[in-house]
N, C-alpha and C positions, 0 to 999 in steps of 0.2 A: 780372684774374680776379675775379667776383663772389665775395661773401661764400659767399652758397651754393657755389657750385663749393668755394671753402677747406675748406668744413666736411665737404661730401660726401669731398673728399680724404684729411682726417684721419680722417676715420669709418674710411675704407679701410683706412689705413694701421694705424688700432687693432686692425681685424679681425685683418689678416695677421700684426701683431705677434702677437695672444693665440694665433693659429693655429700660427705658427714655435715658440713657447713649448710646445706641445703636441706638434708634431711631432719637434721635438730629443728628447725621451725617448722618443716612439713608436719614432722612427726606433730609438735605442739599442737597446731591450727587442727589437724585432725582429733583432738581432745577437748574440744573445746567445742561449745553452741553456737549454730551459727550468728546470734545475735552478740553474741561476744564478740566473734570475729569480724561484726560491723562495728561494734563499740569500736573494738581495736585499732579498724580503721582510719573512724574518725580522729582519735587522741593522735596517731600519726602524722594524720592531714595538717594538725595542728602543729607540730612540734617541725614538719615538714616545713611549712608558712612562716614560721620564726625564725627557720634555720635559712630560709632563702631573702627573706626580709632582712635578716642579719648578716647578708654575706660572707655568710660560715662557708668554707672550703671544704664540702664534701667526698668521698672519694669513688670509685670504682663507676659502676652505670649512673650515678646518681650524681657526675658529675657535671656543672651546667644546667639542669635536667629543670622541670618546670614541676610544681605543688605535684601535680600526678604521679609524674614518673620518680619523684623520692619516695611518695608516700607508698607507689609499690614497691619500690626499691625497698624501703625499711621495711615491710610487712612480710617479704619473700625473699632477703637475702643478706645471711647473717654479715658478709663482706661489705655490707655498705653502712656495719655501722662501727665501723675501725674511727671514723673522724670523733665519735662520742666522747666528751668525759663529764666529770661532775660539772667542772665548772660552766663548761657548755648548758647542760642541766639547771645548774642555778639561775642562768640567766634568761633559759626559759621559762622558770616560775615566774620572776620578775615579769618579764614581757606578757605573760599572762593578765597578771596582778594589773598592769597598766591597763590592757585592754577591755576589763571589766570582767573576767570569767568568776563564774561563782566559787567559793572556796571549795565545795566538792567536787566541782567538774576539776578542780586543779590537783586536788588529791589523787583521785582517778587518775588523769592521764599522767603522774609523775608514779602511781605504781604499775600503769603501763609501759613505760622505758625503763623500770627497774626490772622488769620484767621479761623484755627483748635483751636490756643490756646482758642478764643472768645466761639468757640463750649464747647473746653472739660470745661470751666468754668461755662459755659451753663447745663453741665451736673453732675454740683457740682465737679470736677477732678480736678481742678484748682481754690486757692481761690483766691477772687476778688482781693485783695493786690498784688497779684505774677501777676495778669491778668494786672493790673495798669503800674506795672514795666516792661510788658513785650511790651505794648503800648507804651512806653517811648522810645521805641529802636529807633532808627532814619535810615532811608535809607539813600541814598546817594543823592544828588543833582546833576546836571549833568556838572558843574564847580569843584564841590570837583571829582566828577570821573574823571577826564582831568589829576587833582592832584596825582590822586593817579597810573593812568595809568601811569603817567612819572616817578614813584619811583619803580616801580615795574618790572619786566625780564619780566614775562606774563601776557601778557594784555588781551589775547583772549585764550578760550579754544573751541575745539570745530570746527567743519566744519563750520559752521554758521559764514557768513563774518560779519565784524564790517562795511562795507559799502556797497550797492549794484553796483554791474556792470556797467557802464553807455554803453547803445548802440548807434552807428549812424545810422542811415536811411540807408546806404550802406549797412550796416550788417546787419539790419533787414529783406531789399531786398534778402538776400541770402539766411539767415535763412526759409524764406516762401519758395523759390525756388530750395534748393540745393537735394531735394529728387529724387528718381526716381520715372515718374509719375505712368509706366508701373507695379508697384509690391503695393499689397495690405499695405505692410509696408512702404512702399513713401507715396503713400494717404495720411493715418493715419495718419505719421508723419508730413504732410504740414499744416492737420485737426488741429492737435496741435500746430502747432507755429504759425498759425493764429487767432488762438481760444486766444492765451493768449497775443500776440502781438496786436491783432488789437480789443481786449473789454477788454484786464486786467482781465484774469479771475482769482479767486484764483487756485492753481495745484488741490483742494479738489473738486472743483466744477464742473472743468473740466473733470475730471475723473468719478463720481459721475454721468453725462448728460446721457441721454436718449436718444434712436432715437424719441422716440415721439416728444421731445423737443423742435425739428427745424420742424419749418414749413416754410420749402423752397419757398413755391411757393408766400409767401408774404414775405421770406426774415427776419424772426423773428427766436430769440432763447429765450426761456424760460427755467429760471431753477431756483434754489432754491438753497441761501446761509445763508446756516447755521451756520456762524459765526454770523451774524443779524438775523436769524430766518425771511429772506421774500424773498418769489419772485418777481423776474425780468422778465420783458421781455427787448432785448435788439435789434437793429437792427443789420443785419449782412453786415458786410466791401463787396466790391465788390470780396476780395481776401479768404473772409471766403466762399461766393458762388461759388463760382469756387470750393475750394477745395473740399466743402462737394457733391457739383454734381457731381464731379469723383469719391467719396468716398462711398455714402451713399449707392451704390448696392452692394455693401461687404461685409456689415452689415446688409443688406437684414434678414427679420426675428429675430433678435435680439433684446434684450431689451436694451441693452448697447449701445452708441455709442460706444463707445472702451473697446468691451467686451474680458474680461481673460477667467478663469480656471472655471470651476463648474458654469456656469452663472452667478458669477461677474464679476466686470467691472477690468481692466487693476489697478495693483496699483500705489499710487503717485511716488514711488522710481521707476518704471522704465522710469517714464516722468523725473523724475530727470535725471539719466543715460540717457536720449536720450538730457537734454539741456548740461550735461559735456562732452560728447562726442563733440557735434558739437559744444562748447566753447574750445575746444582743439583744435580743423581743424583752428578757428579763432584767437587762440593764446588766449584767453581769459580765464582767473584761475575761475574755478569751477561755470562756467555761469549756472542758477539754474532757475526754473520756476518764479520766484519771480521775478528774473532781467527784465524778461517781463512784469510784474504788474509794475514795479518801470518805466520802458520805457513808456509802455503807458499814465500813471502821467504823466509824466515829458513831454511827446510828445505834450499832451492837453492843460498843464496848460503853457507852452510855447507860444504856438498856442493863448495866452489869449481868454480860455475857462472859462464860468462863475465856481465859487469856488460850487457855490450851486449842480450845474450841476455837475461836477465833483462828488463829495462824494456821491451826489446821483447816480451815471454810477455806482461809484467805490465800494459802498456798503459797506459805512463808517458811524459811528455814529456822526462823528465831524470832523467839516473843520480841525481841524488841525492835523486829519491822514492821511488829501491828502498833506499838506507841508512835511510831517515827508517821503512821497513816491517819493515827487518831487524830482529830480537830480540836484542842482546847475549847472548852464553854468558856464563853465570855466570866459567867461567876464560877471560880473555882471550885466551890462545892457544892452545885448544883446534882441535888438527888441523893448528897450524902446525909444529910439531916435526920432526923427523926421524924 
């Protein structure tokens, strides 16, 4: 074979390689929800921010580059993570650890890089040996993090509480009723703290709902969570019918139940802003949509409501994400008694 034919070959062969390199995380992202694929970003940004804080010598586009352009750099190109090893790795648990990140969020994003590193070695970037050592790295356990939160100034970074709110039934009472009924934005707002109080909705799915979705006149809400990829149908409390019969001529014509700007629906941050708001009238630090998912748990599985029943309402893949939502009672065996 002539020299040119070799070289034409090799050319080829570079192409397809840098192409498969590109393709192995295409392919991935394409498999994956898109709220994963925001997770993913974020744990990035981070490990991006360490990596340029620490004057790590990184390589290919991501050379120089500022927090953005690595973080898309590592999310979209298996070549840029050739600089990677454990030990790099370990030192960004550390610098975590310093910064106050909670022991989960650091669980997470270390089996996020385990998980890119798995790729870029997939795409020959990473040789198996450094892929090995970088396997090795160990998370945290949730005993050693008890340990390490008492050695350390900051234990939490972040809005995101280390515990959920607990509510009482009084408060809850309020929460459905403190709006005014006479104004389009009392409606709405009753629509939502009954929507999330009385079926545990997630803030994503709630927001996300359809007028078609309720069908009032049997009392049904259908919709679709796409943390599990399935739809629900769910019955509605007597407190969710009421509200939405005063509500639902308001939204007359709409595709949205709680429809925003450009015919999309309302975003999650202002349902946030509307449970911080009314956690401050109740004295209550940073009450969030969530603390109404963790109430409803914890209302049911008190109530001893079957475990099965529950995760399946609550649209969990395993019983032990409705304990991880349950609210401990102050007395441990309250209701177990005779």
């Amino acid at each position: 074979m002539a020299g040119e034919d070799l070289d034409l070959l090799r050319s080829i062969a570079d192409i397809a390689d840098l192409y498969a390199q590109h393709e192995i995380f295409a392919r991935y992202h394409r498999r994956q929800a898109h709220n994963t694929r925001i997770r993913q970003l974020w744990d990035l940004k981070a490990f991006a921010t360490f990596c340029l804080e620490a004057g790590v010598r990184t390589t290919g586009v991501a050379l120089q580059a500022d927090i953005a352009t690595l973080t898309q750099a590592l999310f979209l190109e298996a070549s840029t993570w050739r600089f990677v090893t454990a030990g790099l790795i370990q030192l960004f648990l550390s610098w975590m650890e310093r910064q106050g990140y909670a022991i989960d969020t650091m669980n997470v994003r270390l089996s996020t890089l385990k998980r890119y590193c798995r790729l870029a070695a997939d795409a020959g970037v990473l040789s198996q040996e450094e892929l090995y050592r970088i396997s090795r790295v160990q998370g945290y356990r949730h005993k050693e993090g008890r340990h390490i939160d008492r050695q350390r100034p900051i234990t939490r970074r972040g809005a995101k509480k280390a515990e959920p709110n607990p509510l009482t039934e009084e408060q809850v009472a309020w929460l459905k009723r403190c709006h005014d009924p006479n104004t389009p934005q009392g409606r709405r707002a009753r629509v939502i703290l009954c929507l999330l109080l009385d079926l545990g909705l997630r803030v994503g799915e709630l927001v996300a709902l359809q007028v078609k979705d309720v069908q009032l006149s049997r009392g049904l809400l259908r919709f679709y969570r796409e943390k599990v990829d399935r739809e629900q149908t769910h019955r509605l409390s007597a407190d969710c019918l009421q509200a939405l019969r005063a509500y639902l001529p308001d939204v007359a014509g709409e595709r949205y139940l709680f429809p925003g700007y450009k015919g999309r629906h309302i975003s999650t941050r202002l349902v946030e802003y509307l449970l911080k708001d009314l956690g401050d009238q109740l004295g209550i630090d940073h009450l969030s949509p969530h603390d109404c998912r963790h109430y409803w748990a914890t209302y049911h599985a008190s109530h001893q409501r079957n475990l099965a029943q529950l995760q399946q309402a609550g649209g969990w893949n395993s019983p032990a994400m409705v304990l991880r939502y349950y609210v401990a009672s102050e007395i441990a065996n309250e209701g177990l008694l005779p």
